[in-house]
C-alpha angles and dihedrals in degrees: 000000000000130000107252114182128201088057127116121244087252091054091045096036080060095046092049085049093050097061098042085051096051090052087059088237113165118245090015087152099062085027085064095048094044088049098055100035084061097042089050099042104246131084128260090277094061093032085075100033094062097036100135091059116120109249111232119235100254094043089052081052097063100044091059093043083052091044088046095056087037088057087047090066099256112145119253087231085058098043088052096036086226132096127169119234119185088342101312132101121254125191113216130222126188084251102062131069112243106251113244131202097248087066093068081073084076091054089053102046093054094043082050090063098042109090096190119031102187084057122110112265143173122216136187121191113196114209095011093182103171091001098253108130097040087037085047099058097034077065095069108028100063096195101042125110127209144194125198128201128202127169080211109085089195083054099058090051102055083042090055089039089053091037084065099038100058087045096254089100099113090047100054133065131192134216137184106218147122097287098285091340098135088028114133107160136076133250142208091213136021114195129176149166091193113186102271104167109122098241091237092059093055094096098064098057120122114274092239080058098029094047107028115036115074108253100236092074095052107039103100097175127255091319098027090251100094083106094046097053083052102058101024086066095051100050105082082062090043107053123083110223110289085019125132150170140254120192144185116242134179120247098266100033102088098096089049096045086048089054095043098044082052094055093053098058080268133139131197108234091169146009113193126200124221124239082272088055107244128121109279108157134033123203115214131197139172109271096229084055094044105145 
């Protein structure tokens, strides 16, 4: 796409639909608004109600240099360093994995299991990557307190950057660690999207995940359940009394975490599907406390 200037944002906004559309890209349609709200300064709203304003030429620039990484396979959230998780805004890093939809599975799975919200809690998020998930439910449950842990340094500090900026910043602490390693105390809750892609199966990937998300958050190990031994192991001294536990799987994953978490003295209270269907977030117990 070039950068043609003397056209309005509804003639450029087309154009910049056109070529993500003859690429066969998904969503082209909203990519193409996202693109260009962010290129010309305003949001999608104003994006159409000023559509008949003349596009500058830098701003026509940067829609083109956004259309042409786009076109290169690099994902919208990572050309404008945001993406939005259960309604909040999350800045992205190299470092960190961009937060997906389905991951919002994993939210409502550990709100399902907290009978009183405005209670005291304490959370631990393993593998915090951006923040979302602890962000997320810090969100929610006003007097709880969180700590995230990440072996990415880089990935801490976006977590603690996003932790602030979405005001749950005093509540929440980071860490960089080996998944709950130098971890002493015990938590009401234990979430995770622990990297679960069998390392064979990496380069397959789509080119948005391949190319774009940093390797050490989707590396699962030879069958994809390296993560899940670690902390697996760790959560019977992790867990306060009627604690558990909520965690990210892959789709086909279920039957082993079900083996593993066995294994373990767990037990599996709940398997919930994603908006696709398929199973997207496992929740653990004690067995001993299994309700």
């Amino acid at each position: 796409m070039t950068a043609p200037s003397g056209i309005s944002r509804r003639e450029a906004l087309a154009q910049a639909r056109e070529a993500l559309s003859r690429a066969g890209l998904d969503g082209a349609a909203l990519e193409a608004r996202l693109l260009a709200a962010d290129a010309f300064g305003t949001d999608q709203a104003g994006l159409l109600a000023r559509g008949e304003e003349i596009v500058a030429a830098s701003a026509a620039s940067r829609l083109a240099d956004h259309v042409r990484r786009r076109l290169a396979r690099e994902p919208v959230g990572r050309i404008l360093g945001l993406r939005e998780f259960w309604g909040l805004p999350f800045r992205l890093s190299p470092q960190t994995l961009e937060p997906r939809p389905d991951t919002e599975t994993v939210v409502e799975a550990a709100l399902a299991r907290i009978a009183d919200r405005d209670a005291p809690a304490q959370l631990l998020d393993l593998g915090t990557g951006s923040g979302c998930l602890l962000v997320a439910l810090l969100s929610e449950l006003p007097r709880a307190r969180g700590l995230g842990i990440d072996r990415s340094a880089g990935a801490a500090a976006a977590a603690r950057a996003n932790a602030a900026e979405n005001g749950v910043g005093a509540r929440a602490a980071f860490l960089c660690g080996d998944w709950a390693e130098a971890v002493e105390a015990r938590f009401d809750l234990v979430v995770s999207n622990p990297p679960y892609i069998r390392a064979g199966a990496l380069a397959g990937l789509a080119p948005e995940v391949a190319h774009h998300d940093p390797r050490l958050a989707l590396d699962g190990g030879a069958d994809g359940l390296d993560a899940y031994r670690a902390i697996l192991a760790a959560l019977p001294r992790l867990l306060a009394p009627g604690g558990c536990a909520v965690l990210e799987i892959g789709f086909d994953q279920a039957g082993d975490l079900a083996e593993l978490a066995a294994g373990a003295g767990l037990d599996m209270a709940e398997m919930r599907r994603d908006l696709a269907g398929h199973p997207r977030a496992v929740t653990l117990l004690p067995r001993a406390r299994l309700v």
